[in-house]
SESEKE-618085 format. One line per 5 residues: number of its first residue (from 0); their letters; for each residue x, y, z of N, C-alpha, C. Coordinates in nm, 2 decimals. Layout:
BEGIN
NUM> a> X/Y/Z/X/Y/Z/X/Y/Z ~ ...
***
This chain:
BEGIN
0> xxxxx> -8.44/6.69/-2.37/-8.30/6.70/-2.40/-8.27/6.70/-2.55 ~ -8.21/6.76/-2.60/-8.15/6.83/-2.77/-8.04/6.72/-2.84 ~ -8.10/6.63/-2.90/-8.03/6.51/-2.94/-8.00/6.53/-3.11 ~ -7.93/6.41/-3.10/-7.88/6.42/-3.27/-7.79/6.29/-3.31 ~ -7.93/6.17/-3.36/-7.85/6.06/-3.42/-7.85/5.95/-3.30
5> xxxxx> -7.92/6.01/-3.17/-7.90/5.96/-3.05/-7.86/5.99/-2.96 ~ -7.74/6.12/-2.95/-7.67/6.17/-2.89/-7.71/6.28/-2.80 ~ -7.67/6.36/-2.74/-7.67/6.49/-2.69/-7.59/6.57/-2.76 ~ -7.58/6.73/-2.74/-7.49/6.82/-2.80/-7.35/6.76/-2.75 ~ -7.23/6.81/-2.79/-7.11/6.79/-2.80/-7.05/6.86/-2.70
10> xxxxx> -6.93/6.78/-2.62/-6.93/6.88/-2.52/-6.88/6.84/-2.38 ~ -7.01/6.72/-2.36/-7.09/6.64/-2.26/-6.94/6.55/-2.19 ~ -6.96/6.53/-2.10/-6.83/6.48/-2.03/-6.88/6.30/-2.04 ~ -6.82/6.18/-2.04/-6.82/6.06/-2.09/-6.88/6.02/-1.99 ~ -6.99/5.94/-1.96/-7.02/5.85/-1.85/-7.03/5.74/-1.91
15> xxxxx> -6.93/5.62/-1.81/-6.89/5.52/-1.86/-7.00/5.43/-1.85 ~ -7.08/5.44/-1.77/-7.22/5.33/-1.72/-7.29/5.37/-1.80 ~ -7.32/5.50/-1.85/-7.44/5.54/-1.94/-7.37/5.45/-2.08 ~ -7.30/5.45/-2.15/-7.20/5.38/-2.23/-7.26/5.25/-2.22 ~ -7.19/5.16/-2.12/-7.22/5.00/-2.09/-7.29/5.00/-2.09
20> xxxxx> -7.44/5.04/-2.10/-7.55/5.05/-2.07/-7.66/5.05/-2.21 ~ -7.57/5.08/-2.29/-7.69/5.14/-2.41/-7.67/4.97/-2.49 ~ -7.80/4.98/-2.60/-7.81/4.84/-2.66/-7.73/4.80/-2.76 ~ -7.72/4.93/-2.83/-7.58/4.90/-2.91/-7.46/4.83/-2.90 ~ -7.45/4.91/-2.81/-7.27/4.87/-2.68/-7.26/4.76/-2.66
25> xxxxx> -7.40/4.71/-2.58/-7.38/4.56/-2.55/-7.36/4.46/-2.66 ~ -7.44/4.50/-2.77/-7.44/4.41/-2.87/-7.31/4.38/-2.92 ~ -7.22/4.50/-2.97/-7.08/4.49/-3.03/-7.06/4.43/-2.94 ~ -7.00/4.42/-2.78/-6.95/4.36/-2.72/-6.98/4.22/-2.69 ~ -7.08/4.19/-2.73/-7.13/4.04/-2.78/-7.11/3.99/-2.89
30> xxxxx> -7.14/4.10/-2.99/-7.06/4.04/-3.09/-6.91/3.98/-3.12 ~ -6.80/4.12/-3.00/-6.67/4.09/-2.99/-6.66/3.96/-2.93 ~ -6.72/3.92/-2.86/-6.68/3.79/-2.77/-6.67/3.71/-2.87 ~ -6.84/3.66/-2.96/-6.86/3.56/-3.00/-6.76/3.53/-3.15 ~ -6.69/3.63/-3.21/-6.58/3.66/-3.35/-6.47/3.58/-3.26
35> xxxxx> -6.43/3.60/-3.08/-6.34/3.52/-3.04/-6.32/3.36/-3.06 ~ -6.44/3.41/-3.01/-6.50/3.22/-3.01/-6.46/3.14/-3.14 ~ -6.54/3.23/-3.24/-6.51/3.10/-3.37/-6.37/3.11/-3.43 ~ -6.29/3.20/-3.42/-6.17/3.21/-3.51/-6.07/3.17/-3.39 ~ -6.07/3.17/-3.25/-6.04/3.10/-3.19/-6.05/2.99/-3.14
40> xxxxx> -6.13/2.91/-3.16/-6.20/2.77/-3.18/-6.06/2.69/-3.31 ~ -6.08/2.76/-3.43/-6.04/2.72/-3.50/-5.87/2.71/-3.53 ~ -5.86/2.80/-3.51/-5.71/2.82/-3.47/-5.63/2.70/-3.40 ~ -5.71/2.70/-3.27/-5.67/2.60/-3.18/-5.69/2.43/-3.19 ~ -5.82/2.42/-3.19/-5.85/2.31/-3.22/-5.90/2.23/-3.40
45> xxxxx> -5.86/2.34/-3.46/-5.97/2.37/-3.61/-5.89/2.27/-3.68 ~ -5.76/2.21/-3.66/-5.65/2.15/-3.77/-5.61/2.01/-3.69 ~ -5.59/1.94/-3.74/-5.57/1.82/-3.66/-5.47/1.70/-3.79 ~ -5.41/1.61/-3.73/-5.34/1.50/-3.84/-5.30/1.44/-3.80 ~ -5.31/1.28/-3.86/-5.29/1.15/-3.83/-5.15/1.13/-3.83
50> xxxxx> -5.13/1.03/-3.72/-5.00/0.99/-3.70/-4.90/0.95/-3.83 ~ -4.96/0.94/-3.89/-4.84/0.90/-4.06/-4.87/0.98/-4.17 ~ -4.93/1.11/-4.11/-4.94/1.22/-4.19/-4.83/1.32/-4.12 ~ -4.74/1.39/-4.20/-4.66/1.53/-4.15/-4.79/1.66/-4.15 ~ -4.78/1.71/-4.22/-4.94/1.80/-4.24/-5.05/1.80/-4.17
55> xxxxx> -5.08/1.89/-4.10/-5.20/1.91/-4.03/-5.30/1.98/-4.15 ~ -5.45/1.97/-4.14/-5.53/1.98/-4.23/-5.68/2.03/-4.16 ~ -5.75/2.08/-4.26/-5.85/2.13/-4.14/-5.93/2.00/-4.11 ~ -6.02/2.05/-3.99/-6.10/1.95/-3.92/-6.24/1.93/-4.00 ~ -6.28/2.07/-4.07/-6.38/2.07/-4.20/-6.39/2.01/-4.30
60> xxxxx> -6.35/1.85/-4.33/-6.37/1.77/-4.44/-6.22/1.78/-4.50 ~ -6.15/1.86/-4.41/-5.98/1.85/-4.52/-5.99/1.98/-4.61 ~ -6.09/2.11/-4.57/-6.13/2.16/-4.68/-6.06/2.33/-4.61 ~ -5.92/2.37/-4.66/-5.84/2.48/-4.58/-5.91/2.56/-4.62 ~ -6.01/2.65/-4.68/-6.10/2.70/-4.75/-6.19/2.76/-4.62
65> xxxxx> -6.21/2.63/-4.56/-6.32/2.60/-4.46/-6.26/2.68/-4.31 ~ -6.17/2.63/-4.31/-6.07/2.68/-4.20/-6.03/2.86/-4.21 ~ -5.97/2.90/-4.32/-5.91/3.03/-4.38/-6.03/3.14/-4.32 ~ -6.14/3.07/-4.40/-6.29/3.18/-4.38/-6.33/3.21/-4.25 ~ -6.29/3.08/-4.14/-6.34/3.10/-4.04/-6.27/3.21/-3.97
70> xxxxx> -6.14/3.19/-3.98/-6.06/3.26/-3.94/-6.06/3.40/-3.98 ~ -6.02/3.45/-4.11/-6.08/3.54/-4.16/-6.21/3.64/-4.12 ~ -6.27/3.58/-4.13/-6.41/3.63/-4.06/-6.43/3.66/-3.92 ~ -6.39/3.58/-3.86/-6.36/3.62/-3.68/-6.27/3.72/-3.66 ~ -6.18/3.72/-3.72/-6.02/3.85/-3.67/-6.08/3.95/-3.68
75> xxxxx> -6.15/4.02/-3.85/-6.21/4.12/-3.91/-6.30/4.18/-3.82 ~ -6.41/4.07/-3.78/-6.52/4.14/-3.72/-6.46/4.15/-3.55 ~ -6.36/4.08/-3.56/-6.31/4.13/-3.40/-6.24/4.28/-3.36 ~ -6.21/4.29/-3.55/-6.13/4.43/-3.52/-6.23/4.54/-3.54 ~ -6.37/4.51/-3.60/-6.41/4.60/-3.65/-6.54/4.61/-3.55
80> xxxxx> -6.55/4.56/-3.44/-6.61/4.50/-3.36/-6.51/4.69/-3.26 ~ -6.40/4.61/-3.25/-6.30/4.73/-3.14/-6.31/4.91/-3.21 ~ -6.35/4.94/-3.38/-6.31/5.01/-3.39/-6.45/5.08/-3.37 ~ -6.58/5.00/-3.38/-6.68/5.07/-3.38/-6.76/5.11/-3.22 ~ -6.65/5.04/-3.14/-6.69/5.06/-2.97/-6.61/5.19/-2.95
85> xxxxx> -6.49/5.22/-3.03/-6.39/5.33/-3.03/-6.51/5.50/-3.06 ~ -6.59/5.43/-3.20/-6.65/5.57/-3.25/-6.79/5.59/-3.19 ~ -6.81/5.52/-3.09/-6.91/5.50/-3.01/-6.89/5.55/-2.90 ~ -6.76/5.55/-2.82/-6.70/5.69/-2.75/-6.68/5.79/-2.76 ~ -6.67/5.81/-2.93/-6.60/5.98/-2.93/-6.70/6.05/-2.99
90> xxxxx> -6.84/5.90/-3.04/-6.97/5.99/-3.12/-7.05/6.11/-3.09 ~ -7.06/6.10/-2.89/-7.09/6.23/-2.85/-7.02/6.33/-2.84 ~ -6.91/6.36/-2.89/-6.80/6.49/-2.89/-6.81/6.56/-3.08 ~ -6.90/6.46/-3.15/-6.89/6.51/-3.28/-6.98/6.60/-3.26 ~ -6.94/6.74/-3.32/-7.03/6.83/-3.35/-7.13/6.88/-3.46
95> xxxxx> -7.07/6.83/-3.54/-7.12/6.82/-3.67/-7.27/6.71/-3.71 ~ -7.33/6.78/-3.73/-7.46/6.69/-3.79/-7.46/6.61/-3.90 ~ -7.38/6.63/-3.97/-7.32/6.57/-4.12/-7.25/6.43/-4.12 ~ -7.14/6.49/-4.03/-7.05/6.37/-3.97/-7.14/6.28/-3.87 ~ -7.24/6.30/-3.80/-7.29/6.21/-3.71/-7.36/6.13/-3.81
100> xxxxx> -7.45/6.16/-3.90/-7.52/6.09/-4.02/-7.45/5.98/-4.07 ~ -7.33/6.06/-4.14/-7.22/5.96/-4.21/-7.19/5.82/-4.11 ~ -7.18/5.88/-4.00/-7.12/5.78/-3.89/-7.23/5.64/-3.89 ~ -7.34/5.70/-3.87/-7.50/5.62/-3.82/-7.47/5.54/-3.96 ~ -7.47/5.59/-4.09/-7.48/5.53/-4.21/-7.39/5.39/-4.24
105> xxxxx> -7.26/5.47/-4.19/-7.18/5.33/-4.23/-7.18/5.22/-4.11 ~ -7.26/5.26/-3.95/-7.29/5.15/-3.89/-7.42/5.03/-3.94 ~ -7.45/5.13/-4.04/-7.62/5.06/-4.09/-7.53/4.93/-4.19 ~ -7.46/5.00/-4.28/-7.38/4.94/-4.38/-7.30/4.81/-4.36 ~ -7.21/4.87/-4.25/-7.12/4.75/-4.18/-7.17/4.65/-4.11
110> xxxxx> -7.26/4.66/-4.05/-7.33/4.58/-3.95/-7.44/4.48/-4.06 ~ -7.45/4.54/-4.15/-7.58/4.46/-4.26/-7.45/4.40/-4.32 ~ -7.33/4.43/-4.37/-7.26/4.35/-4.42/-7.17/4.25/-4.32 ~ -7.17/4.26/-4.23/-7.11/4.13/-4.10/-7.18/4.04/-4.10 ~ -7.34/4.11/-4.08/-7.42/3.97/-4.04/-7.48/3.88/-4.20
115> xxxxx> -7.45/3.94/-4.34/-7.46/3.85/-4.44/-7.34/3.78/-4.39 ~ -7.20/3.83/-4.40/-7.10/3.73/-4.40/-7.10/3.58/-4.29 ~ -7.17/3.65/-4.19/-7.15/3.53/-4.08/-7.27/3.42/-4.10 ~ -7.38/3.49/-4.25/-7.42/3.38/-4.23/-7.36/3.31/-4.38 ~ -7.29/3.35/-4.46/-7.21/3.29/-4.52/-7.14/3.17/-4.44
120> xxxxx> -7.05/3.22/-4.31/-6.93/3.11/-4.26/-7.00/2.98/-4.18 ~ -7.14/3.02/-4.14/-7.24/2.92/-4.08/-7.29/2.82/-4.22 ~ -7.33/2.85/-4.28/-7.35/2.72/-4.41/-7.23/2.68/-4.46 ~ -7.12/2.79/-4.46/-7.02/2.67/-4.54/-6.97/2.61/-4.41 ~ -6.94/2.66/-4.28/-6.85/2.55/-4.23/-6.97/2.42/-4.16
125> xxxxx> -7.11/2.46/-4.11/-7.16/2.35/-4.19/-7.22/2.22/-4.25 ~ -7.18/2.32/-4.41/-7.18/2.22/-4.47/-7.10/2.11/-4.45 ~ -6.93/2.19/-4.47/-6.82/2.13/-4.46/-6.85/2.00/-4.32 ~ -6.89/2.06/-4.22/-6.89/1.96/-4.10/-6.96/1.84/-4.13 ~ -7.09/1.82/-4.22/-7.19/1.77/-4.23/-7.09/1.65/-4.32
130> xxxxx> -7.06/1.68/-4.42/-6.99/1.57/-4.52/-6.86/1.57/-4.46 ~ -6.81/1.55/-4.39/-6.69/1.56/-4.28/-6.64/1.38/-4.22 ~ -6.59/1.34/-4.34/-6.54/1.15/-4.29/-6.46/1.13/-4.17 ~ -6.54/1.05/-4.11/-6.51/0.97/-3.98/-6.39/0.95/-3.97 ~ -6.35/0.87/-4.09/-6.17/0.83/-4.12/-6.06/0.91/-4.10
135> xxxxx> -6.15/1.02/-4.15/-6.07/1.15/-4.12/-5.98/1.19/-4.00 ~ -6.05/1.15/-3.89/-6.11/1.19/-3.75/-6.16/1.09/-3.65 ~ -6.08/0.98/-3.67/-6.13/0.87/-3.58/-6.11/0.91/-3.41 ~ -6.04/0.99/-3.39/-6.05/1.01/-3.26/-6.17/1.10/-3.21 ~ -6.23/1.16/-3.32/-6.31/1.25/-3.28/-6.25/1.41/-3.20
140> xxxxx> -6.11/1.44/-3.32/-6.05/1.52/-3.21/-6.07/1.69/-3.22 ~ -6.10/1.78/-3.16/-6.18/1.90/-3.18/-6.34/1.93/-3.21 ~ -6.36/1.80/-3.19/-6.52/1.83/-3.24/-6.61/1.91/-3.21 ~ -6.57/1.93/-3.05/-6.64/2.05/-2.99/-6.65/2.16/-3.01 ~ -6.45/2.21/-3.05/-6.48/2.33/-3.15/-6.49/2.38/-3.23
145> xxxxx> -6.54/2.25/-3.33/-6.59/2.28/-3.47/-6.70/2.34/-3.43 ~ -6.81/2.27/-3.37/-6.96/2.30/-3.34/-6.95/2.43/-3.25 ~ -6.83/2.45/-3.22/-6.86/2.56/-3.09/-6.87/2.70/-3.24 ~ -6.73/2.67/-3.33/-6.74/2.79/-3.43/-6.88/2.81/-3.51 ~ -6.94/2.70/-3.55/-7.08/2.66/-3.61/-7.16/2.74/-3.57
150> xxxxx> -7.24/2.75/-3.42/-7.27/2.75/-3.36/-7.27/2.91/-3.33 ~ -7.16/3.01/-3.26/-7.09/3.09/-3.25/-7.13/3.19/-3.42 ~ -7.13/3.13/-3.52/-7.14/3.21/-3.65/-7.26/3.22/-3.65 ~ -7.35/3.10/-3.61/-7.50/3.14/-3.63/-7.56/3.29/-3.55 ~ -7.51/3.23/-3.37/-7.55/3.38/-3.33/-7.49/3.52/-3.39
155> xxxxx> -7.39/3.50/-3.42/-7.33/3.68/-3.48/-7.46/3.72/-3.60 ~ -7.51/3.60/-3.67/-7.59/3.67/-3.73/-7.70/3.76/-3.67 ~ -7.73/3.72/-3.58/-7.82/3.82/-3.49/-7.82/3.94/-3.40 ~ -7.71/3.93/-3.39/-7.64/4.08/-3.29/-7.57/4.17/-3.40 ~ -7.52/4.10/-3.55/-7.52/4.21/-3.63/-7.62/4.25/-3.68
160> xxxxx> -7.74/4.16/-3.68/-7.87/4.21/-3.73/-7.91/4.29/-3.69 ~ -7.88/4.25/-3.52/-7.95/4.38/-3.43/-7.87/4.50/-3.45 ~ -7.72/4.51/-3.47/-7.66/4.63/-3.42/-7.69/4.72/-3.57 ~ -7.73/4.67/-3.65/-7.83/4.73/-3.83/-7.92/4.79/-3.76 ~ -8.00/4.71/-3.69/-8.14/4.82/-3.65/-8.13/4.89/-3.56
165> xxxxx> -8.08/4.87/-3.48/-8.05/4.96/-3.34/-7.96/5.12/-3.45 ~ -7.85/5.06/-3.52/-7.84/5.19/-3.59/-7.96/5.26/-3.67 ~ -8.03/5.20/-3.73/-8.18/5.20/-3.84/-8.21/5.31/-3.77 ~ -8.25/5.24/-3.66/-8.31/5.37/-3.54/-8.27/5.50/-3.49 ~ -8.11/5.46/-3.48/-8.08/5.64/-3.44/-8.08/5.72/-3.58
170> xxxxx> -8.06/5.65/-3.71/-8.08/5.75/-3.82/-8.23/5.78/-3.82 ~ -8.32/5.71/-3.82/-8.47/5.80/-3.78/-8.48/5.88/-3.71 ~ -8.41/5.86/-3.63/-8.39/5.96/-3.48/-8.39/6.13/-3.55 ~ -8.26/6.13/-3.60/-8.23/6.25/-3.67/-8.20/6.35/-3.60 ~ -8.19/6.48/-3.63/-8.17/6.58/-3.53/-8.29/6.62/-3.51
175> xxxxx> -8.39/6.64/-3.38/-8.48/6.67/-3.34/-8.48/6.82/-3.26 ~ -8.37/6.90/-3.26/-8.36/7.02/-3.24/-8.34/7.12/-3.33 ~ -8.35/7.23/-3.27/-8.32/7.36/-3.37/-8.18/7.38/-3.37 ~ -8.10/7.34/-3.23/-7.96/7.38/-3.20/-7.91/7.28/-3.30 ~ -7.95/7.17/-3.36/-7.83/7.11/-3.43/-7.88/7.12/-3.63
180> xxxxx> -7.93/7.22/-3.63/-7.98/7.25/-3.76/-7.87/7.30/-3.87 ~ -7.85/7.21/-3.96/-7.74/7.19/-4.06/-7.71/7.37/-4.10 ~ -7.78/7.41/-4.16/-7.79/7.52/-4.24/-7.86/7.61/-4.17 ~ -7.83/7.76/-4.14/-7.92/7.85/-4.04/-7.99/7.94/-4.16 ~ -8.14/8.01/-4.08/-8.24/8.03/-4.14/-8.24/8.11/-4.08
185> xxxxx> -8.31/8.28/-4.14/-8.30/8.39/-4.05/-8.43/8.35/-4.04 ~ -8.44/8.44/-3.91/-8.61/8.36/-3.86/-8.72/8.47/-3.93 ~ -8.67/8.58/-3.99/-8.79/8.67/-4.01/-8.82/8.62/-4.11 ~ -8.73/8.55/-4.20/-8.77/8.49/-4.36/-8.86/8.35/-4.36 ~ -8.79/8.30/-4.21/-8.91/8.20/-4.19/-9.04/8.25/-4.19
190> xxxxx> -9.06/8.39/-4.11/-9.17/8.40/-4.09/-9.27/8.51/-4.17 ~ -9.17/8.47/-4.27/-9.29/8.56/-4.45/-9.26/8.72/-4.41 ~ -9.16/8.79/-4.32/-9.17/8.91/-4.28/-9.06/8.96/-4.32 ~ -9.00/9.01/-4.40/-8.89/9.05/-4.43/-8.86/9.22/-4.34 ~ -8.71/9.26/-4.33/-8.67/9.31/-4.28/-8.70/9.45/-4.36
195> xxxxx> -8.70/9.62/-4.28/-8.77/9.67/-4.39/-8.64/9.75/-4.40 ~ -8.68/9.82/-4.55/-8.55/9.90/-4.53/-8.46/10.02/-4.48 ~ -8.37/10.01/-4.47/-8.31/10.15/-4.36/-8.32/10.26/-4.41 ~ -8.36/10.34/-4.34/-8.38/10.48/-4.40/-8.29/10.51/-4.24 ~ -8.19/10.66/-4.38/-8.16/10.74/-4.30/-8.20/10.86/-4.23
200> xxxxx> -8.17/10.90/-4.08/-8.24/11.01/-4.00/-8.30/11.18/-4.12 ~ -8.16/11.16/-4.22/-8.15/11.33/-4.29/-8.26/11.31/-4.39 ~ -8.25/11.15/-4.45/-8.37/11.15/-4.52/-8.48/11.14/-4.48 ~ -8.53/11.11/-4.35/-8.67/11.13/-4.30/-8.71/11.27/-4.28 ~ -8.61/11.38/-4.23/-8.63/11.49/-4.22/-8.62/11.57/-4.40
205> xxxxx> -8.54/11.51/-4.45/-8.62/11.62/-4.59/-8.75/11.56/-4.65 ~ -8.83/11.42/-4.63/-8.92/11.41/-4.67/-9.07/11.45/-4.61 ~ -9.02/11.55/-4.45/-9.12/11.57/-4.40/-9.11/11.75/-4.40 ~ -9.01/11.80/-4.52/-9.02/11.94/-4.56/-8.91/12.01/-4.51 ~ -8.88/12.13/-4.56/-8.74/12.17/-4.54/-8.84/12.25/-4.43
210> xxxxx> -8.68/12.26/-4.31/-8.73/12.34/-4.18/-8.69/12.47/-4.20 ~ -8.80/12.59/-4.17/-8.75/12.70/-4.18/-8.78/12.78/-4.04 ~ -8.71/12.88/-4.01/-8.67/12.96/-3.94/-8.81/13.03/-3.90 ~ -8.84/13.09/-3.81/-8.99/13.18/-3.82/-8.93/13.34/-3.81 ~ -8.94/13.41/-3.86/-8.91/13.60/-3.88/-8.87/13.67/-3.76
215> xxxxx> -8.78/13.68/-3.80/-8.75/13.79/-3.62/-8.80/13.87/-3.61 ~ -8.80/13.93/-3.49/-8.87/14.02/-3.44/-8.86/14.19/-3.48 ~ -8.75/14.23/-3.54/-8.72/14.33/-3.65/-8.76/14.31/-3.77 ~ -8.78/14.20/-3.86/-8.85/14.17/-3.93/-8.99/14.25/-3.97 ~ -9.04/14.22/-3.83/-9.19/14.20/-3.77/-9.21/14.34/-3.80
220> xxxxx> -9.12/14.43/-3.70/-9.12/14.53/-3.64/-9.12/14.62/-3.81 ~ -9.06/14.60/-3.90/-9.03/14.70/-4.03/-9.19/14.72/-4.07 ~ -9.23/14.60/-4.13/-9.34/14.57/-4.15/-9.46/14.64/-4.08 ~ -9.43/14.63/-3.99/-9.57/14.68/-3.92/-9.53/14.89/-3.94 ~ -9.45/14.91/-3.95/-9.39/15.08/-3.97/-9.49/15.12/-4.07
225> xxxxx> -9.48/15.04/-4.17/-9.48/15.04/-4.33/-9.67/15.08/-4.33 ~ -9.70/15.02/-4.22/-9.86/15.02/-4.19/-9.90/15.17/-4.16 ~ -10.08/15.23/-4.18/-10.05/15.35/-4.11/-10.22/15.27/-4.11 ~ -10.27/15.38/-3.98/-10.39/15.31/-3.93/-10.43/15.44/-3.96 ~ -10.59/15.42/-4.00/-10.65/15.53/-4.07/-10.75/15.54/-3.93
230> xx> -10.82/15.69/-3.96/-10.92/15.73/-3.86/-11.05/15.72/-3.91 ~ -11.14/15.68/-3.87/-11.27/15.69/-3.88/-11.39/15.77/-3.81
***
């Protein structure tokens, strides 16, 4: 079958299982979950404040910095999580070989740049958790989903790692057919034989002599008059 980037020719009607099914797919969609996790973790449980405090403050050592990033970082890759399951739908209707490259490229790009960031928000929040005063927090309140976001940032580094090489891979892939070949090639020039040139019908006939007529038969007849046969 005639692929390109991973795909089939353009065209193809959508099967939804072949879709759910591929490694990529699953991965964003794991990745989507686990972006819920931590920026929803945080949201909810992430800010907390003592009874003779007005202000709630994050649960990261008091450090809003701590909190901001987490959140920040979950929404983004949540959205960008939805828009690359979108071009992951419509990748087999692209025709263009150009466009499917660009496409494979910036999932190489985006996906290497998610999983640095998420391992950015795993050491700072952390850090932050690690030097995080008891006093702060004597009830102990959200602790679970601090560590659940912790925890949650570590894995995304891995399923963006993966969804980097899973793309790595379909740009090796490449276009492995003739039908998706960027620029067309006449085949005789491929094949050192060039085309010869046209000659026209009138000029084959004057180069093989002007045609002439053969002597009619009065002609013939004068000629032979002109003769006189001798006796011997």
């Amino acid at each position: 079958m005639e692929q390109a980037y991973g795909a089939g020719k353009a065209g193809g009607a959508f099967d939804p299982q072949t879709f759910l099914r591929q490694p990529h797919t699953i991965l964003r969609m794991v990745s989507w979950l686990f972006s819920i996790v931590v920026f929803g973790s945080i949201v909810n449980e992430g800010y907390i404040n003592k009874p003779n405090e007005m202000e709630e403050y994050c649960i990261y050592n008091r450090n809003q910095n701590a909190c901001n990033y987490g959140i920040t970082v979950g929404v983004l890759a949540f959205l960008s999580c939805l828009l690359y399951l979108a071009l992951d739908v419509y990748f087999p209707q692209i025709s263009s070989v150009k466009d499917r490259k660009k496409a494979v490229l910036s999932d190489i790009g985006v996906s290497g740049f998610w999983a640095f960031l998420w391992f950015v928000s795993f050491c700072f929040l952390a850090d932050q958790w690690r030097v995080s005063k008891r006093e702060d927090n004597p009830m102990n309140e959200g602790a679970d989903a601090a560590r659940a976001a912790i925890a949650f940032s570590f894995f995304s580094i891995f399923t963006w790692v993966g969804q980097a090489f899973l793309a790595f891979q379909r740009f090796q892939l490449g276009a492995d057919s003739a039908l998706f070949s960027q620029d067309y090639t006449d085949p005789s020039q491929e094949a050192g034989m060039p085309y010869a040139p046209y000659t026209n019908e009138a000029d084959t006939t004057d180069s093989m002599g002007t045609y002439q007529q053969p002597p009619s038969v009065d002609a013939f007849d004068a000629e032979t008059q002109g003769y006189q046969a001798q006796d011997y």
